[in-house]
N, C-alpha and C positions, 0 to 999 in steps of 0.2 A: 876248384872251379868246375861245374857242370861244362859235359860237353854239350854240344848241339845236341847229338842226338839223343843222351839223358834227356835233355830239356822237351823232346818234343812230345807232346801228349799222347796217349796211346791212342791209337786205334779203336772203334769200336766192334764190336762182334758179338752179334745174335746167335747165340743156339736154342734151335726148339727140341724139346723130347718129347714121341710120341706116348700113349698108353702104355705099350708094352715096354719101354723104357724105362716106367717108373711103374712095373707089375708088383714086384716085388723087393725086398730091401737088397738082394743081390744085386738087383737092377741099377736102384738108385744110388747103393757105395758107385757103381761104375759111374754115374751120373754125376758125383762126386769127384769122382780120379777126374773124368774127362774137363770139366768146369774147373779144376785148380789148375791143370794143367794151362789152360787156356787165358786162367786171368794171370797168369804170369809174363803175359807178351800184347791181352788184351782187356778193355775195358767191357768188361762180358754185360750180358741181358741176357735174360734165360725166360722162356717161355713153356710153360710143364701146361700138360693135358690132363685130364683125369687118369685117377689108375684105371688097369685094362679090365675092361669091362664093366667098368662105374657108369659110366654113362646109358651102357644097354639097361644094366637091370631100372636106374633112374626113366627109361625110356618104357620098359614093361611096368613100371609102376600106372606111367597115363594112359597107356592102350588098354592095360586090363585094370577099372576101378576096383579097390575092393574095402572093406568100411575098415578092415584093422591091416597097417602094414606095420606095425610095432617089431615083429620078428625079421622081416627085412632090413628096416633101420637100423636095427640089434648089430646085423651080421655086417651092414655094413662097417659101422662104428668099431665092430673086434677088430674087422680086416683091418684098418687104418693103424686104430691102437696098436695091433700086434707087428707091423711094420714100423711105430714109432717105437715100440720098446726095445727092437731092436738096432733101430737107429741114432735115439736121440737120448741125452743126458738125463739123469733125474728130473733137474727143472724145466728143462726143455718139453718133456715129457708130460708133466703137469698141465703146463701153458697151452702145450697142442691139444689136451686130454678137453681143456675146457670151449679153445677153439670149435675145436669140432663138434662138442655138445651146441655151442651155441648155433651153428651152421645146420645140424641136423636140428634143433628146436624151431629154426626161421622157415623147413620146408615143409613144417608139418601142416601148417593153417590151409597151404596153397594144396598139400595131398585132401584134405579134408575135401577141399573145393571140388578137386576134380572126383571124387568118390560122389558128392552130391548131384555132378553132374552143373557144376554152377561152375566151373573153372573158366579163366580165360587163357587167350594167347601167351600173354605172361606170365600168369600162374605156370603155364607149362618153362619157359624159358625158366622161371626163377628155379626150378623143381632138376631140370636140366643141369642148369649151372654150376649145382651145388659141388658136380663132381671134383671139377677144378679149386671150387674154394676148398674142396676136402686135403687135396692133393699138396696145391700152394706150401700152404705153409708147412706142410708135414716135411717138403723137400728145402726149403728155406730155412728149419729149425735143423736138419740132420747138415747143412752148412756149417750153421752157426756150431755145431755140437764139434764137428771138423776143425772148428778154428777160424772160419772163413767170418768177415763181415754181411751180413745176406738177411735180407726182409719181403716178405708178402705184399703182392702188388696187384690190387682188384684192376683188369683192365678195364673194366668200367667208368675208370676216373682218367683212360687215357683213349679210346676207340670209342668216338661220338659218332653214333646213327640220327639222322631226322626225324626218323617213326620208329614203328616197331616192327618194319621188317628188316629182314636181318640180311637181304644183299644192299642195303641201302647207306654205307658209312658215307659219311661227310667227311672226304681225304684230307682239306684243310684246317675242319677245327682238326681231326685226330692228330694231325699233324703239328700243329702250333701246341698242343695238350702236349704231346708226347716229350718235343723242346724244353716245354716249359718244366715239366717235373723233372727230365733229365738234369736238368741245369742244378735242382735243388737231391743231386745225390752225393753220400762225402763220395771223397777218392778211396778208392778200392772196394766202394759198397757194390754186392753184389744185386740186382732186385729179380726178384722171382713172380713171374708176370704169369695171372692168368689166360690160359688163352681160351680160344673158341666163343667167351662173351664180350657185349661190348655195352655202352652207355646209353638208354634214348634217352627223353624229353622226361621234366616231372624224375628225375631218376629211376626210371626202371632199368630193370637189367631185358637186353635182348642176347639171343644168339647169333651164330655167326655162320652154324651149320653144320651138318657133320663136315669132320677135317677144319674145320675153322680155328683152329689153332695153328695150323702153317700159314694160313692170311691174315692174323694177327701178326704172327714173326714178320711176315716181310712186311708188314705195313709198320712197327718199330723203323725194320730194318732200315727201310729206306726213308724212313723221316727222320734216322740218325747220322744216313750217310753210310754204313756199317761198310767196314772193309768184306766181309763176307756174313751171309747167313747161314750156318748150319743146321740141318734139318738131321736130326738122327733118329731112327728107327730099327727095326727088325730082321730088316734084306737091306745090299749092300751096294744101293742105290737103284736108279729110276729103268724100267724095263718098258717091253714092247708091251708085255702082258705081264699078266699077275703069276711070277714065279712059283707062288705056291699051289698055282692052279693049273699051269701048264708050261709042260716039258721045254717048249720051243720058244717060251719067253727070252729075248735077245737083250743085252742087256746093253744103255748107252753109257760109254766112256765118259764123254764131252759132247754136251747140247747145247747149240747154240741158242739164247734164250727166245729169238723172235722165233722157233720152229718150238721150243719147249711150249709157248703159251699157246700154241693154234693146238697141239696135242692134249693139252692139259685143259681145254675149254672143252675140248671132245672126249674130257674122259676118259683120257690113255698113258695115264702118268699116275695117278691113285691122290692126288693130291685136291685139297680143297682149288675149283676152280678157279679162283681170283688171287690165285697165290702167287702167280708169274706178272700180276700187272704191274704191281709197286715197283716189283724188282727192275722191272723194262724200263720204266722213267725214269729211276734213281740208280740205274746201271751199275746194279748190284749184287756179284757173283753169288751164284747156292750152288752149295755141297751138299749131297746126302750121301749120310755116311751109315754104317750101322751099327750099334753097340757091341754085337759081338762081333766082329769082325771088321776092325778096324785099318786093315790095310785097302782095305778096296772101296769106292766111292762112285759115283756122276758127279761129274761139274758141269754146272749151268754157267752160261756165261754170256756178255753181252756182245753183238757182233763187231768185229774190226777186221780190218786187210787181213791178218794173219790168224784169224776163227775159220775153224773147221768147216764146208761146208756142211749139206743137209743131210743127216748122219742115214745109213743104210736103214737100219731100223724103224719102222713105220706100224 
């Protein structure tokens, strides 16, 4: 006979991994280690970014038109490849091999455009996006190749905007979407969710912004309830200032989260602006932790009697 606490469901928990998280396949086995670890106590959602620096060179593709990007696409595609062939099975291998062709075949028409000078706002977001769909499933297959149950998850079918600007989500539908597909996962499916784009009208794809992959996470997070969201990265949690930029960056322990979101709308957290609001209504703890260095963290957290006042660091 089960006990109660067998019987009880597990918990949900969000983790997001930045670019430099999934740089490279050293990155992503750790991406791996840390997600099995986790779906052992929880029922995970994982939210992956593009690889690092996928997005820039996508981004110097629109700023600088040019009539042939065939050698860029190239390089793109080995980089991918040669982190799948490292990671992933024969047939895994294949399946991503064609994925990814098909991904790079859908951004060519929209490069075309912006080269003639005839592109739109969307052409750019779709050209944008690709990075995450490159990314997705390359890290969803090196799961499955691990043993794990894990599938590719466009969030475009779960983050509904009204137009095509991209501060603009509709928190309700995304939220009744996100319920609704949750509900149709097996038990112990992993899903590997794009972040940074989201859904408009007519099915385009929009963006979300740079860093729009942690407002993704939490906007999951908190339309699952998540016992916590983990945000992993580079450095080994949330600072006064950019550690890598300067000496006397002070680094917060425990943030309480109404002081976290007045800092992080001002720009002094490194994090996609809108990332702290889901979390505040749905009073939903964030961690940031950091791949390599996994002893040390920030906890965000929401206020009570016994939350830390307004921490020194400012």
């Amino acid at each position: 006979m089960s006990t109660l606490t067998e019987s009880r469901p597990l918990p949900v928990r969000v983790l997001k991994f930045g670019g430099s998280s999934v740089g490279d396949p050293g990155a992503i086995c750790r991406v791996i280690d840390i997600v099995q670890t986790s779906a052992t106590k929880n029922r995970v959602v994982v939210v992956v970014s593009a690889l690092a620096r996928v997005t820039n060179t996508l981004d110097a593709m629109l700023r600088d038109p040019a009539p042939d990007r065939a050698k860029e696409l190239l390089n793109l595609y080995r980089r991918h490849v040669d982190s799948a062939r490292e990671l992933l099975s024969e047939a895994e291998l294949e399946t991503y091999r064609a994925t990814l062709g098909n991904h790079l075949s859908n951004i060519i028409p929209a490069l075309r455009r912006v080269n003639q000078h005839a592109s739109t706002h969307l052409d750019a977001a779709h050209i944008l996006a690709a990075g995450e769909r490159f990314s997705v499933p390359l890290v969803a297959a090196a799961l499955r190749t691990a043993g794990l149950n894990s599938r590719s998850v466009d969030a475009t079918s779960l983050i509904r905007v009204d137009s095509v600007s991209e501060s603009d989500v509709d928190h309700k539908k995304s939220y009744d979407q996100i319920r609704r597909w949750y509900k149709t996962l097996q038990p112990g499916e992993i899903p590997i969710v794009t972040g940074f784009i989201a859904g408009a009208p007519c099915g385009r794809t929009v963006t979300l912004g740079r860093g729009g992959s942690d407002f993704t996470a939490s906007l999951l997070a908190s339309a699952l309830n998540a016992n916590l969201l983990e945000r992993w990265t580079d450095v080994d949690g949330l600072f006064s200032a950019d550690p890598k930029e300067s000496g006397k960056a002070e680094k917060y322990e425990v943030l309480r989260m109404e002081d976290a979101e007045i800092l992080n709308h001002a720009n002094k957290l490194g994090m996609h602006e809108h990332t702290i609001t889901p979390l505040l209504a749905s009073r939903t703890p964030l961690r940031v932790r950091s791949l390599l260095s996994q002893g040390a963290d920030t906890l965000v957290i929401p206020i009570t009697e016994s939350s830390p006042r307004r921490l020194r660091a400012q």
